[in-house]
KEZA-199185 format. One record per residue: residue number from 0; residue in three letters; x negated, y, z negated of N, C-alpha, C in turn. Coordinates in Angstrom, 3 decimals, always signed. Atoms other than C-alpha are relative to their C-alpha. Example, Ala and Ser with C-alpha at 12.3 -4.5 7.8 and 13.67 -1.06 7.14 Angstrom:
% KEZA-199185
0;ALA;-0.890;-1.190;+0.000;-12.300;-4.500;-7.800;-0.900;+1.200;+0.000
1;SER;+0.820;-1.190;+0.060;-13.670;-1.060;-7.140;+0.770;+1.090;-0.730
This chain:
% KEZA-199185
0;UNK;+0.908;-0.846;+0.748;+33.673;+78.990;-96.235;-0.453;+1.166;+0.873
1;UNK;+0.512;-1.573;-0.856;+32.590;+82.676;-95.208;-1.196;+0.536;-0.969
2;UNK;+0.818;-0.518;+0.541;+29.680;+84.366;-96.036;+0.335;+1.342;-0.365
3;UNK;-0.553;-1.549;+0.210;+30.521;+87.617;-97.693;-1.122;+0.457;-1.189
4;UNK;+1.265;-0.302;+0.370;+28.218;+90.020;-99.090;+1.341;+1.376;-0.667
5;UNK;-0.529;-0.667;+1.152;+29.720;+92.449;-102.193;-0.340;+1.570;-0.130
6;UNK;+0.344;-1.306;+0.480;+29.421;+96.176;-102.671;+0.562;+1.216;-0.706
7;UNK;-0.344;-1.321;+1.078;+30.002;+98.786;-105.250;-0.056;+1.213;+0.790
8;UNK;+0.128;-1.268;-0.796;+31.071;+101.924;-104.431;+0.947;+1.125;-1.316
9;UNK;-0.943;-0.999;+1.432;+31.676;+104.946;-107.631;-0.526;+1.229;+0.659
10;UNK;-0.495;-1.098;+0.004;+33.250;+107.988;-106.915;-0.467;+0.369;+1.641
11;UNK;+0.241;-0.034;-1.064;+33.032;+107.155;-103.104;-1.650;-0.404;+0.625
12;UNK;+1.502;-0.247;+0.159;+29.178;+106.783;-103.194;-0.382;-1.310;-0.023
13;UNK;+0.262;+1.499;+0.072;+27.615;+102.881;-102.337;-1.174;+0.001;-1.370
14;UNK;+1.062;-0.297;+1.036;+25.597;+102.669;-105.703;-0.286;-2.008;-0.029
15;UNK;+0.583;+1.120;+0.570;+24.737;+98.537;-105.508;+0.682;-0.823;+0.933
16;UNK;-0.387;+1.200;-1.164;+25.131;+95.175;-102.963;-0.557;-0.840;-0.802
17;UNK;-0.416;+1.707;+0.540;+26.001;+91.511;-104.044;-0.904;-0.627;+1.732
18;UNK;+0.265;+0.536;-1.353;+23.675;+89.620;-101.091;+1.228;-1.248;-0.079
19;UNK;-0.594;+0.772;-1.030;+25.760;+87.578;-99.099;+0.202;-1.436;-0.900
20;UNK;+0.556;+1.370;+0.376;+26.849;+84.241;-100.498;+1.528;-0.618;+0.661
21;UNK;-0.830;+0.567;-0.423;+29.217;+81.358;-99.630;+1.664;+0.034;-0.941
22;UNK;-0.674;+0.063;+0.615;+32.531;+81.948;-100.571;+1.528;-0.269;+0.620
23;UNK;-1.519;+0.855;-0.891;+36.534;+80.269;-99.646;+0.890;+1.026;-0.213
24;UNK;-1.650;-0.760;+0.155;+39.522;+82.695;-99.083;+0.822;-0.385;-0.344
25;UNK;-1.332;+0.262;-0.654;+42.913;+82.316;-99.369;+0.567;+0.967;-0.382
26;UNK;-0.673;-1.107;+0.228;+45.531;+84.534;-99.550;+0.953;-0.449;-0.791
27;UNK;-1.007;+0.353;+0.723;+47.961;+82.549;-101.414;-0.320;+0.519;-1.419
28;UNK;+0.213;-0.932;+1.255;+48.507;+84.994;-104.394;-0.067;-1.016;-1.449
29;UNK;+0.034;+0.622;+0.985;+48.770;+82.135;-107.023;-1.102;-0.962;-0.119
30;UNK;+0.957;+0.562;+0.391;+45.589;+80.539;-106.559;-1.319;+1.232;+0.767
31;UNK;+1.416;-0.955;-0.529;+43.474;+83.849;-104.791;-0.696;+0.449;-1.831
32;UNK;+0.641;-0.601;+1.772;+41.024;+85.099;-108.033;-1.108;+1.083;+0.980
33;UNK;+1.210;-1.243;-0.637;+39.076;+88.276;-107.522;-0.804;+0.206;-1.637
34;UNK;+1.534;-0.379;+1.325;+35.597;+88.464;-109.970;-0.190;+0.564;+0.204
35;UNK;+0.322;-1.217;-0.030;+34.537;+91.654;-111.084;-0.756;-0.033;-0.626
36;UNK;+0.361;-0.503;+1.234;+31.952;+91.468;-113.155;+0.248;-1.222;-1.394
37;UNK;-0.676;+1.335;+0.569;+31.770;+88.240;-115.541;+0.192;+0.444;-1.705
38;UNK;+0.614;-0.442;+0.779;+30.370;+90.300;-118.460;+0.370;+1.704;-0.108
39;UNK;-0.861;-1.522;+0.217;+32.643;+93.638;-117.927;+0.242;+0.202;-0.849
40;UNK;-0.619;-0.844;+0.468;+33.638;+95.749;-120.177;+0.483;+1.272;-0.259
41;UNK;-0.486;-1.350;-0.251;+35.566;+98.867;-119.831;+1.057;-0.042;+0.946
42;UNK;-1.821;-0.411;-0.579;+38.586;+100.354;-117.620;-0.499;-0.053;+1.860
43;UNK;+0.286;-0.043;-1.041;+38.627;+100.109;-113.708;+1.143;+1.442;+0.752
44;UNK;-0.611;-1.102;-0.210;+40.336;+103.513;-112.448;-0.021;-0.352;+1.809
45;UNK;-0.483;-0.244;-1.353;+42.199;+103.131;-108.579;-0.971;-1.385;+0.376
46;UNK;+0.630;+1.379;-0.570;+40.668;+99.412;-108.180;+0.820;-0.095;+1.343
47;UNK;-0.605;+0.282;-1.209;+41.760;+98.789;-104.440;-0.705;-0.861;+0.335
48;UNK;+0.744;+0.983;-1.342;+41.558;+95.758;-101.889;+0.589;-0.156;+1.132
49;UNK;-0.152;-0.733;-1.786;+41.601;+95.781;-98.454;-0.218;-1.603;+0.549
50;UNK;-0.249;+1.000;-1.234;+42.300;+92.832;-95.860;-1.436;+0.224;+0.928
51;UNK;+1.281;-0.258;-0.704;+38.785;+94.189;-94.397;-0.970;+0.760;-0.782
52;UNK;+0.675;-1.384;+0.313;+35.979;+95.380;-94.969;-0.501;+1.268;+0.234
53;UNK;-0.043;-1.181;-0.094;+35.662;+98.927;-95.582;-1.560;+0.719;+0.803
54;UNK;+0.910;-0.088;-0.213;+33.077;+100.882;-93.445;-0.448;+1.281;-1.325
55;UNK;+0.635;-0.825;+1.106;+30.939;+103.505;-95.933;+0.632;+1.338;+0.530
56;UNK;-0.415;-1.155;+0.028;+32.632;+106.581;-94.404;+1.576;+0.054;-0.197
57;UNK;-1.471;+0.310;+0.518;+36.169;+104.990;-94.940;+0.004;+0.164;-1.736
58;UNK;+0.294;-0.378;+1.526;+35.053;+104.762;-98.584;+0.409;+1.323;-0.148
59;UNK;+0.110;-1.471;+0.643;+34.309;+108.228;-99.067;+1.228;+0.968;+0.171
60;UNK;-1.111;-0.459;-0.143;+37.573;+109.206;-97.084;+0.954;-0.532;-1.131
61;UNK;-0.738;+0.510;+0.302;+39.230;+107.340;-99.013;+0.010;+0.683;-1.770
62;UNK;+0.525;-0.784;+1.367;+37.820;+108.605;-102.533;+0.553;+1.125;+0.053
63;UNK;-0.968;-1.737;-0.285;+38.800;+112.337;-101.155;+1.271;+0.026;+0.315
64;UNK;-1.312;+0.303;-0.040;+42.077;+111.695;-100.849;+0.490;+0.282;-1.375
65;UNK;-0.226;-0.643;+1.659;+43.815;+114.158;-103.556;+0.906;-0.744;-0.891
66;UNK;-0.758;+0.763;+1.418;+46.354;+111.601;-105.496;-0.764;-1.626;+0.406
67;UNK;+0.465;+1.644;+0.276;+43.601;+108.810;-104.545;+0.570;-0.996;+0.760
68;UNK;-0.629;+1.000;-0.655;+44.661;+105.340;-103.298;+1.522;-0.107;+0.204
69;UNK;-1.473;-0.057;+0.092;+48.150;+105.746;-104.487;+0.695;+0.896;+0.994
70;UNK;-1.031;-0.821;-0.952;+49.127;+108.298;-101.966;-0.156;-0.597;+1.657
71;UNK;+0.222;+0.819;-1.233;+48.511;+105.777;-99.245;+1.551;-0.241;+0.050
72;UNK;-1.644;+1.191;-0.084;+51.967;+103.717;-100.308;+1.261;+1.693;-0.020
73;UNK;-1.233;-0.687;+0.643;+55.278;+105.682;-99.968;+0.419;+0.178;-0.825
């Protein structure tokens, strides 16, 4: 178990934090689940995840970036 603590971030900008709670990794893609929101509704535009977490000025670089997340991958 790891303690991990949640944060929103629209249009590069930290707008809201999940405190800290207990939660189990794994990476095995057929049993990892990522919750967004239990009670969402609407579209998620350039959803990205990261092997770390992001510091708040990586965010914002990352937001300015002119074709977005996608021009990361070849």
């Amino acid at each position: 178990m790891h303690l991990v603590q949640a944060k929103l971030y629209l249009n590069g900008e930290l707008h809201g934090v999940m405190s800290a709670r207990d939660q189990t990794f794994i990476w095995d893609p057929s049993k990892a689940l990522v919750m967004l929101g239990l009670n969402y509704i609407g579209l998620f535009d350039e959803l990205a995840i990261f092997n770390r977490a992001l510091a708040d000025q990586e965010v914002r670089t990352l937001y300015q970036l002119r074709d977005g997340v996608a021009s990361l991958h070849p």
